[in-house]
N, C-alpha and C positions, 0 to 999 in steps of 0.2 A: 770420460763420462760425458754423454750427450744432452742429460736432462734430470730432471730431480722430481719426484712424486713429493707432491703436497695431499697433507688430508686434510678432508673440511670434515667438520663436524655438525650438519645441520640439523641433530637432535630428532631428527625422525626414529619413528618409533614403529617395528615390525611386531605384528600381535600374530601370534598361532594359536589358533585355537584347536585343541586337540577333543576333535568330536568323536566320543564315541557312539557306537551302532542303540541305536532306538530300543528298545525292548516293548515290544506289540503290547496294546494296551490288554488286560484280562478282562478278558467276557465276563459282562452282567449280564444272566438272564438268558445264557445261551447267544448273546450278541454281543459287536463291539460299537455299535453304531448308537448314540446315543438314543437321537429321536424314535430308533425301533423299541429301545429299553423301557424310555419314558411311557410307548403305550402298551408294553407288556405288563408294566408294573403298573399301570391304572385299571387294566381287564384284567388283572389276576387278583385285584385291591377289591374291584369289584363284586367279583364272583364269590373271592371268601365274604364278605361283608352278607352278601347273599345267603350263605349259608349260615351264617352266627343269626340272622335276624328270621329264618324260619324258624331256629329254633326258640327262638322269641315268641314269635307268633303262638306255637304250642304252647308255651307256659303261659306268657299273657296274655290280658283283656284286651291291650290296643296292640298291641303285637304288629298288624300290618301297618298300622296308623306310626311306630315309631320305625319301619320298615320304609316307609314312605318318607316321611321326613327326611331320615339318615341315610338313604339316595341321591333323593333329588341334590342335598348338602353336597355330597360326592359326585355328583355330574356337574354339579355346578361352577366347582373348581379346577376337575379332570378335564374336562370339553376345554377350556381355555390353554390351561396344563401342554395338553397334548399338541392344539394348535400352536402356540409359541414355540414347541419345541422342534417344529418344522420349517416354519416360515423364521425362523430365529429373531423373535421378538425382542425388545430392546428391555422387559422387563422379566426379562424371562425367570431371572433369579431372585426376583420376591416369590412371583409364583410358586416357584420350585417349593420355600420357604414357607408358602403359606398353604399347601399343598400337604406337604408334611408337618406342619403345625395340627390342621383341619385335623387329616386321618390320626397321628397321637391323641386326640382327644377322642377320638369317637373309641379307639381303642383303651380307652383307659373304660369309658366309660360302659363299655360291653364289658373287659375283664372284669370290674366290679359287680357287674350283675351276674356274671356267673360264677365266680366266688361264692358269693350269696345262694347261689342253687347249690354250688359242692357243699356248702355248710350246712343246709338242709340236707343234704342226703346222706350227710357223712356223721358230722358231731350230733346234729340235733335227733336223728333217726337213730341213732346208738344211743345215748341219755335222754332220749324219752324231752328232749325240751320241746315245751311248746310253740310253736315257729308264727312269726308273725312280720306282714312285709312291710316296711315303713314305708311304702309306695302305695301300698293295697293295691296291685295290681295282676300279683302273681293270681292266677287262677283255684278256686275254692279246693277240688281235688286235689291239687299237690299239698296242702296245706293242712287240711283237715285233720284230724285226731285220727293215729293210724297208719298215715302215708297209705294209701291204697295202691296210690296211683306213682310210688317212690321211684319204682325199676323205669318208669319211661321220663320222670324228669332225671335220672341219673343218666338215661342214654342222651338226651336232646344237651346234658351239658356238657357230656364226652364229646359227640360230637361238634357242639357250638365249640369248645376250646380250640377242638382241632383245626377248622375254619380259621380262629382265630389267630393260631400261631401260620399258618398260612398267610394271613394276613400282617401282621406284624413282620415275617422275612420279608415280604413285597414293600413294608414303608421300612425299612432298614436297607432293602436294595436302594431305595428312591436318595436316604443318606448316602448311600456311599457313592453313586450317580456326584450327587453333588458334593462329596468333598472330593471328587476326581476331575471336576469339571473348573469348578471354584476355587476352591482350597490350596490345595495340591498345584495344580496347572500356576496359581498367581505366586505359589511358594518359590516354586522354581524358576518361572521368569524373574523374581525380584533376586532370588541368587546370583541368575545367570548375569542380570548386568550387574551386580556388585561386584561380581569374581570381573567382568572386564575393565569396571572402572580401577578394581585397585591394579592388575597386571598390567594398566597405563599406567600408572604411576611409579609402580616399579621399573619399569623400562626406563620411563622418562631419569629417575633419581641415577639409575645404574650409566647412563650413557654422562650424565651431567656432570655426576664425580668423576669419569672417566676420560673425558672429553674426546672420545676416540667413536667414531661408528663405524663397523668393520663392512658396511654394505660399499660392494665392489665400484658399484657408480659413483661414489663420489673420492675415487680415486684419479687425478688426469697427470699429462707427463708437460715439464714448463717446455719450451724451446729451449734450445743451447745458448738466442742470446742473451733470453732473460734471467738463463743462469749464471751466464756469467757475471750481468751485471748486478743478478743479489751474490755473488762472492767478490764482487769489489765491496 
């Protein structure tokens, strides 16, 4: 016997990580890219909003005037919106956030006004009740003793709804934009390094009780004479 293999055990720790294959993120909106999502979902925000508020305009007195207001409100946040979502601004996720705050309000508050028209053309037009706007702003003809004018505010709020739920898919895409981006995306990086912090520790515990590391380099052969004289 010429020599004697000694193992060290220097507790190095070999990590594999077994990546599997990506799965393609799913198209919002016809697109995977975000910042193209972000400005489909503020011109398609827009355009319904557009159509829920002519139909306003037909029933109401300021009609343009609240068409105007709840615009400019929406350009005002959309224009910024959509810039950050380019240039990748460092705030980009309140925006996101207040973005989709804004438009849930404006849409709560269109759904209630045409509610209020279905109610008119539906309950109060079948039992004869006497309809009255706690706004005073709907216009005299829909209102009036009679409904004359019933059949065109029952189309201006089939229509407005429609607009609406139009609008309403575009701020639920805008949700789901951000818990894909936010949510989602920080769930899994904070998985990913928990899963490798504890498979360090597992490694480390497994080799320590063991006292053996089977990696081939720290394997070496002594000489003959220093084997001999560890057998004296």
């Amino acid at each position: 016997m010429n020599g004697a293999n000694i193992v060290v055990n220097n507790n190095n720790c070999n990590i594999i990580n077994n990546q599997k294959p990506k799965k393609p993120p799913k198209r919002l909106l016809f697109t995977t890219k975000h910042e193209i999502t972000i400005l489909v979902i503020c011109i398609l925000s827009f355009f319904s909003q557009i159509g829920v508020y002519y139909c306003f305009s037909k029933v109401e007195y300021n009609g343009i005037l609240i068409a105007s207001i709840a615009s400019g409100i929406t350009w005002a946040i959309s224009i910024p919106f959509i810039i950050s979502s380019f240039e990748k601004f460092r705030y980009q996720r309140y925006l996101h956030l207040t973005y989709m705050f804004i438009q849930s309000l404006l849409i709560i508050i269109g759904g209630v006004r045409l509610t209020q028209y279905t109610c008119y053309t539906s309950v109060f037009k079948t039992f004869g009740i006497e309809s009255l706007d706690p706004l005073k702003n709907i216009k005299y003809q829909y209102l009036k003793e009679g409904f004359p004018n019933w059949e065109y505010l029952y189309i201006y709020t089939f229509v407005g709804t429609i607009f609406l739920c139009v609008w309403i898919y575009s701020v639920r895409t805008s949700y789901n934009l951000y818990r894909r981006i936010y949510i989602i995306k920080n769930y899994k990086d904070y998985n990913k390094k928990s899963n490798t912090i504890t498979d360090q520790k597992q490694n480390l515990n497994v080799q320590n009780m063991g006292g053996i590391n089977n990696n081939p380099q720290n394997f070496f052969t002594l000489s003959p004479t220093l084997h001999n004289l560890q057998m004296t």
